[in-house]
C-alpha positions in Angstrom: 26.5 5.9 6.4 23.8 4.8 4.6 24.9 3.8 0.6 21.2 2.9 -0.4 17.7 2.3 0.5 14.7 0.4 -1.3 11.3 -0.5 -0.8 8.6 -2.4 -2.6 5.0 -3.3 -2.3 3.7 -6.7 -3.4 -0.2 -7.5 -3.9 -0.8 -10.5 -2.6 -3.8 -11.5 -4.5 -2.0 -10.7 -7.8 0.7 -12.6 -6.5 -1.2 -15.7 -5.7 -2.8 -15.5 -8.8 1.1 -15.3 -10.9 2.2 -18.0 -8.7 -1.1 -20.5 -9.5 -0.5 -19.7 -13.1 3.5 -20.2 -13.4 4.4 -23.4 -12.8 7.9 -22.4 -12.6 7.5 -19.3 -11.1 8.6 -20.3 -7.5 11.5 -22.2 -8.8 12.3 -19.5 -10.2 12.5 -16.7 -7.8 13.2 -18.6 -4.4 16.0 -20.6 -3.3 15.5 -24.4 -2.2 15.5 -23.0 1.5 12.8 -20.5 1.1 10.0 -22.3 -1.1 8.3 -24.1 0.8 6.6 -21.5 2.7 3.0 -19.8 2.6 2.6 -17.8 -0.3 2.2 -14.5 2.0 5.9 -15.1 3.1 7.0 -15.5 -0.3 5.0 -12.5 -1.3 6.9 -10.7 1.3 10.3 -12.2 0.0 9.8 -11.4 -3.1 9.2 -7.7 -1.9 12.5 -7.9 0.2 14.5 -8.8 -3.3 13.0 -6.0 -5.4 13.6 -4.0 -2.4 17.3 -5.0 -2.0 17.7 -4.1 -5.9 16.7 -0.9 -5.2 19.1 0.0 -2.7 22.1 -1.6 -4.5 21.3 0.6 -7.6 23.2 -1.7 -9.7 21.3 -4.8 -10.8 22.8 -6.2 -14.2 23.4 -9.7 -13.9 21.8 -10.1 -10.5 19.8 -13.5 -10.1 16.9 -14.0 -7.7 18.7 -17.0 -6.5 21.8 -14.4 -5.4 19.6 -13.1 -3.0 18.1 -15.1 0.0 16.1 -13.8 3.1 17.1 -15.6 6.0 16.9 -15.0 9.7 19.4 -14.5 12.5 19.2 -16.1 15.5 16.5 -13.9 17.2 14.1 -15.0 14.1 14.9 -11.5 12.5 15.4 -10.8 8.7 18.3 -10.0 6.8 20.1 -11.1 3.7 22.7 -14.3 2.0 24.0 -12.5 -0.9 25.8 -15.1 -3.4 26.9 -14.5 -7.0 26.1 -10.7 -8.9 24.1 -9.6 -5.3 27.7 -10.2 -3.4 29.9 -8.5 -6.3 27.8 -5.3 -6.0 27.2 -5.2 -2.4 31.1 -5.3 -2.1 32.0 -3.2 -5.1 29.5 -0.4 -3.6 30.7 -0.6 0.5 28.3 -2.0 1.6 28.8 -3.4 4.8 25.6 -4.4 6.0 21.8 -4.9 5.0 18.5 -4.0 7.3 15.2 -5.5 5.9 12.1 -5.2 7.2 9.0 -7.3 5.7 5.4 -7.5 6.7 2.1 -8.8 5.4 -2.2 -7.4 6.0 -4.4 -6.1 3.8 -4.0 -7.9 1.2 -0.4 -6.4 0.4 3.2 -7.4 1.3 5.9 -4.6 2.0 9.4 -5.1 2.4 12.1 -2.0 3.3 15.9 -2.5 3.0 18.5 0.3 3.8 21.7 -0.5 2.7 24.6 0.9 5.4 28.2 0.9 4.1 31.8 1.0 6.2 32.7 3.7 8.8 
């Protein structure tokens, strides 16, 4: 059954620009593991988190660092909720997490349905 979905659009021109500007901004918004790559991916990252937010429907207290994209063995997307993320994703049934990210024309997309138990 599906508890939640959530999408988000990033432009990734306005997003280059942010991140030039911030120093911190990366820091801030990525884990260790996920800034070091090209700012499209983070772009598309960063899409994937204000995505997952949606879907949860509950974000007090959440920290970006509570929410990490990762990938599975076949190289495919998904989630490491830590912290607030977890606390929600548990409290609402949620059992697992889809994501979907991509990146062209100068805009990153990420979609995330949220399923719960049987």
């Amino acid at each position: 059954m599906i508890v939640g979905i959530g999408v988000d659009v990033v432009d990734l021109a306005r997003f280059t620009r942010a991140v030039a500007r911030t120093a911190r901004l990366v820091d801030r918004l990525f884990t260790g593991a996920e800034r070091d790559l090209p700012v499209h991916s983070l772009a598309a990252r960063f899409a994937a988190k204000e995505a997952l937010m949606k879907a949860l429907g509950d974000t007090e207290g959440v920290r970006w660092h509570d929410m990490e994209i990762i990938s599975d063995v076949e190289g495919n997307p998904g989630f490491a909720l830590t912290g607030v993320a977890a606390d929600i994703a548990r409290r609402r049934g949620i059992a697992s997490l889809h994501l979907s990210m991509t990146h062209d024309a100068g805009v990153a997309i990420a979609f995330v349905v949220a399923e719960g138990g049987a």
